[in-house]
Structures are given as structure tokens and as C-alpha cells.
N, C-alpha and C positions, 0 to 999 in steps of 0.2 A: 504493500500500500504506500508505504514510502517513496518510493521509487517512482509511482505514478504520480504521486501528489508532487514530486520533483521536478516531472516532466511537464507535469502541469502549469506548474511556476515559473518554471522558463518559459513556456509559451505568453506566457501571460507578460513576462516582462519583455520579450521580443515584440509582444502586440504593442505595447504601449503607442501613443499616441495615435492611435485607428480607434473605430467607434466603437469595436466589439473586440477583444483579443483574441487571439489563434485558437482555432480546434474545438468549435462549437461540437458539444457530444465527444470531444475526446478521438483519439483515436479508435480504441473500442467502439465506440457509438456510431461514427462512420463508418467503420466495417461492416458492423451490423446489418446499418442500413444499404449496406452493398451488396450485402449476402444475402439478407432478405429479398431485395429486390432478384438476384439472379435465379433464385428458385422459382420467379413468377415469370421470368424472359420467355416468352416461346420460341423453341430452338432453334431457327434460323436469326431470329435477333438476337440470341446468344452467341452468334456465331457472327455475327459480323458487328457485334460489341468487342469481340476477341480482336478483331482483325483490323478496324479502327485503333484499338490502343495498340496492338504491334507493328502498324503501319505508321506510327509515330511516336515511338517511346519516350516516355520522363527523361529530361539533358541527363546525362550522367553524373553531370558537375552540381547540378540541383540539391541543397541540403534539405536533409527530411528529418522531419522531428518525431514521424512514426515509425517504428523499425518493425517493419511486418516480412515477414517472407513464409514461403507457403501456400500465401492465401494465392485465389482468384484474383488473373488481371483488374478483374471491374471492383475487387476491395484491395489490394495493393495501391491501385490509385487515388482513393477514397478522401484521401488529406490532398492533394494535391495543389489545390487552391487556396488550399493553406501556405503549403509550403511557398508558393511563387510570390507572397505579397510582401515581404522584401524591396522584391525586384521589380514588382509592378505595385507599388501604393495605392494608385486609382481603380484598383478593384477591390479594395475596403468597404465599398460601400456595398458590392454585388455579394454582401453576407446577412442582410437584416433588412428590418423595416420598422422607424421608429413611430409606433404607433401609439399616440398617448394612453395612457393605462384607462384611462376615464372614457375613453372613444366610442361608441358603439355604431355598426353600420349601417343603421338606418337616420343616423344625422354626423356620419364622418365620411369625406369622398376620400379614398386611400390616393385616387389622383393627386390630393394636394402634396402630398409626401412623396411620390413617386415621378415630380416633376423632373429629376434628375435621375438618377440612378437608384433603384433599390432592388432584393431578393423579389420583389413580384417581379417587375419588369423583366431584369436579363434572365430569368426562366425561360419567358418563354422565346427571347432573343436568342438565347443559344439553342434551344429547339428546333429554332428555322438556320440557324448556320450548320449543324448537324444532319439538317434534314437537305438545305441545298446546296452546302460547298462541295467544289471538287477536291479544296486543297486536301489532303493527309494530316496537315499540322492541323489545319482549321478545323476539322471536322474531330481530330482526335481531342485540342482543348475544348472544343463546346462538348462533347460527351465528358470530359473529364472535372469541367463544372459543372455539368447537370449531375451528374453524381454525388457531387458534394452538396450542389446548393439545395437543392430537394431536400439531402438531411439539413442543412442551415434553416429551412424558412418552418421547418418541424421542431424547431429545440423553442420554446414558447417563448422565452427570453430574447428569442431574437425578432420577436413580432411584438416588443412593446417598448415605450420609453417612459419612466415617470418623474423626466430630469433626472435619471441618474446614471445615462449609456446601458439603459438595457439591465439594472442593476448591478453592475460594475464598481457602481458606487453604494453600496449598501454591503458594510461590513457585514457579517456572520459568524460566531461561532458554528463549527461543526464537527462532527466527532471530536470533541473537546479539545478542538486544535482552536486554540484564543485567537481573533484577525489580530497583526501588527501592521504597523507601516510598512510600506515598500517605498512610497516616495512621497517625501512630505509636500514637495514644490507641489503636486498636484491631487494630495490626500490621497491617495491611493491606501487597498487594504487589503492583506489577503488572510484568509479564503474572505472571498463575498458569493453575493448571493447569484450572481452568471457564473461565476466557474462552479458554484457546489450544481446547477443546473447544468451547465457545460460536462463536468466527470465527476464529482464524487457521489450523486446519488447514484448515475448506473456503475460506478467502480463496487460502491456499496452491494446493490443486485448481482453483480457477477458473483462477489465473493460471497455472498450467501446460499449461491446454485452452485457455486463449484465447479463450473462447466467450461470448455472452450466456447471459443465465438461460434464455432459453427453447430454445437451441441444446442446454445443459446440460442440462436435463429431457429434449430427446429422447434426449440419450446415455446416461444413466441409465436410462430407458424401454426403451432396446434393450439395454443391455449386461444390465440382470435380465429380460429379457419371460419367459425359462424357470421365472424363481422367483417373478413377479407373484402364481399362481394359490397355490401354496404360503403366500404371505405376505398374502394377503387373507385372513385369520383371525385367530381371538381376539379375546379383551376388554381393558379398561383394564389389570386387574389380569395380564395375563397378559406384555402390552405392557413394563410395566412391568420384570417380573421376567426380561427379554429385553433391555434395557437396562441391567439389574444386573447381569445376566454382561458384558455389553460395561465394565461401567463398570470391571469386574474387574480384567477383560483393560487396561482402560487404566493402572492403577496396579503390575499386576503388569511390566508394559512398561517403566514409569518406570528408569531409571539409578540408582536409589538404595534402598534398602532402609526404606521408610517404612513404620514398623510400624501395625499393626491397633491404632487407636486408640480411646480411651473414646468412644461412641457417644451419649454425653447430647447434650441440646438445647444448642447454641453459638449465641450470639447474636450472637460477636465474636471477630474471630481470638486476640485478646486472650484469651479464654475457655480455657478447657482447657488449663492452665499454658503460657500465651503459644504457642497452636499454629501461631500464622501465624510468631512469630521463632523454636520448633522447626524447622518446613519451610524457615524459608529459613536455615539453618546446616545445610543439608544440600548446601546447593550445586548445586542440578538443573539438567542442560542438556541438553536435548533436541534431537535430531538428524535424521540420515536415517532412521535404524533405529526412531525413536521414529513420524516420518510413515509407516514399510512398515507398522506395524501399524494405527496410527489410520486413515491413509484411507480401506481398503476401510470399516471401519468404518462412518466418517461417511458414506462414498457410500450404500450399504447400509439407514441407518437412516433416512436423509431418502428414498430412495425405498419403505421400508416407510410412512414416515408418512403420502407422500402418498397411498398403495394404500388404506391404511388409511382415514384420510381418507375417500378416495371411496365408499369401500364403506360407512361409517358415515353419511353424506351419502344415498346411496342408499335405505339401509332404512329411517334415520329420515324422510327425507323421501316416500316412496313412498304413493299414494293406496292 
């Protein structure tokens, strides 16, 4: 557990200044969602999912913060979009969608938020580059974002803002690991409440099944096969705002009364009269009662992404 909580930490201080840090769902939790979905490819899309990502492989030179081997081309790549934003900053935004916590869809146009770039939009942008490039490279990165972002726009944290990046800025204890600073200049704290939704509640579920990833995707596979056909539906936009209640649900759970905050662009916990040292003089410690609500959650939303996933894979890819 150390080790993951490790790696987790590094990504987080690699993200720093982007809106969301590295590795929504963890490594683990994008495999998942890779794995899951490849169980649902039907075979001829499986097979030229194969041949797209070998028709233009990961640089060699590209550092990777997930160290998988083993698995399936389509969950070896599964960080991938992670990995490259270093290199390319301006696809920081193609991970989320800050949608105020207080928002509901029948009086919020997600238009106003997605007037530049967010996780709805280049869904379905890379969709259509996948479905009409001829290049090899072009066509291997839009399949190798749709992989990832499909699980991105499913981790419910990445479909809300309540002035705090997504909770970013909202200290937590968790598994009685007390938050300290990481960085004063911009209040930073870790663990908060995106990275315990990012890896430690599903780090928490693995080690309580004791299973590998691909043991884990079948139990996930049988435990919803009733609600598979149900949840193979919908669009980006729809995804999203299905994630905004969950994200809901995750804040309304919290142990502490963290009011409905100003909803402006924060660019630093520092930002919005010091929201990250707001959140942590609130003192949050998160328990059993906090994992009875999250987990079905996160089981739930990683085996929607893979459904989804497959099914998007499918129609885009289908002669």
C-alpha cells in the first residue's frame, strides 16, 4: 500500500499546476476500465484495436508512471494521456469538466463550460479522428485517448468543481494517514479528497478481494451483467452529468459541512480566499461509513466506463 500511495504522490506532484493531477483512477482503475471494456469488443474491433496501437507504438523515450506488462495492448496503454502531458500541457484540460457542484441540468447549459476544451467535447473529437484519419499516429492517439478519457469523464470528481479543482483542495484524512502540506505557496495537501477518489478507495477494494486486475474485471462483469444492457447508453454529455450526481453524493457523505463554494476558475488552492487552508481547518476524517458509500460507487462507475468504452469502440470502429 505504501508503494502505491508513493506513486500516487509523485503523480500528484508532477501534476501540479494543471486543473486535475495525473492518473484519475490510478493506474489500477484505468486498466480496469481497459479490461473491462475489451471483454465487451466484438472480435473484429478487437482486432483492429490490436493493430491501430501496433501500427503506432508508445515513443520508446516516453516516461511512464504505470509499470504494467503483461497486460492487453488496449490496458498497457490505458495511462497514456497521462503520461504525455508533460510534453503537451494543452491537453490538461481534455481530462475533466468543471461543473459546479450546485449545477443541475435542467437550469445549467454544460455548453457554457465546454466553450473551450473539456472531457465532453474531445470524446467525441477523437471519435471522429479515429473513425476518419488515415494517419497511423493519428488514429493510434485518438484510440489511445478515448481509452483513457472514457475512464476520466467516469471518476465523478472529474465532473465537478466547488472552487476547489475538483477537490484537490479539500484536505482528508484517510486510512489515518493525517493530510500535511506539500506546498505552502499554493496550500496544497495531501491525501485530499481527488486523489482518495482518484486511488485509494479502489487500492482499498482490491486489497480487500485479493484478486488481480483481470480476476477483478470478471467480478465486476458478473456482479453488474443485469445492468450491463441498461448502462450501455448515452453520450459524453450525458456520462458526465451521471458523474455529477455521484460527485454529489461524494461531498454530501463527507463528515463535515463544506459549504457550496464560489464556482470561479481556481488555479491554486491558494485561490479563492486560501480554499485548500479553508478545507483543511475543517479537520476531515474519513472512515468506514465514508468507504459504505464510495465503493459501490467507484465499482459501479469503472465498470460503466468500460461498457461504455466498448460500445463507443464498436460503433466508431465498425465497417
Amino acid at each position: 500500500m505504501f508503494a502505491k500511495r508513493l506513486l500516487c504522490f509523485v503523480a500528484l506532484v508532477v501534476g501540479a499546476g494543471t486543473s486535475i493531477p495525473a492518473h484519475a483512477w490510478g493506474c489500477e482503475g484505468h486498466e480496469i476500465v481497459a479490461l473491462i471494456a475489451m471483454k465487451h469488443l466484438q472480435p473484429q474491433i478487437a482486432t483492429q484495436v490490436n493493430a491501430i496501437l501496433n501500427a503506432s507504438p508508445v515513443s520508446a523515450t516516453l516516461r511512464h508512471y504505470c509499470r504494467t506488462s503483461g497486460l492487453p495492448a488496449i490496458a498497457e496503454v490505458a495511462s497514456w494521456a497521462d503520461d504525455i502531458r508533460s510534453d503537451q500541457p494543452e491537453t490538461a484540460p481534455y481530462h475533466f469538466v468543471d461543473i459546479p457542484l450546485t449545477a443541475t441540468r435542467d437550469k445549467y447549459d454544460l455548453n457554457q463550460i465546454c466553450q473551450q476544451t473539456c472531457v465532453v467535447d474531445v470524446i467525441g473529437k477523437f471519435a471522429q479522428q479515429l473513425k476518419t484519419s488515415t494517419d497511423p499516429k493519428s488514429r493510434a492517439d485518438a484510440l489511445r485517448f478515448l481509452i483513457h478519457l472514457v475512464g476520466d469523464i467516469h471518476q465523478p470528481l472529474h465532473d465537478e468543481s466547488n472552487g476547489d479543482r475538483g477537490g484537490n483542495c479539500v484536505a482528508v484524512e484517510y486510512e489515518e494517514e493525517v493530510p500535511r502540506e506539500t506546498n505552502a505557496q499554493h496550500d496544497d495537501y495531501y491525501p485530499n479528497l481527488h486523489a482518495v477518489w482518484d486511488t485509494d478507495i479502489l487500492q482499498g477494494i482490491l486489497a480487500e478481494h485479493d484478486m488481480s486486475l483481470e480476476q477483478f474485471t470478471d467480478f465486476l462483469d458478473r456482479r453488474y451483467q443485469s445492468r450491463l444492457l441498461r448502462w450501455n447508453s448515452g453520450q459524453p454529455i450525458d456520462w458526465a452529468w451521471e458523474g455529477h450526481d455521484a460527485a454529489v453524493t461524494a461531498y454530501r457523505a463527507l463528515p463535515a459541512n463544506v459549504p457550496h463554494d464560489n464556482p470561479a476558475q481556481v488555479n491554486s488552492c491558494a485561490d479563492n480566499n486560501h480554499i485548500g487552508r479553508r478545507m483543511a481547518d475543517l479537520h476531515i476524517a474519513l472512515g468506514e461509513r465514508y468507504d459504505n458509500v464510495s465503493r459501490p460507487i467507484v465499482e459501479e462507475q469503472l465498470t460503466k466506463a468500460g461498457i461504455r468504452l466498448a460500445a463507443l469502440l464498436n460503433s466508431t470502429l465498425a465497417k
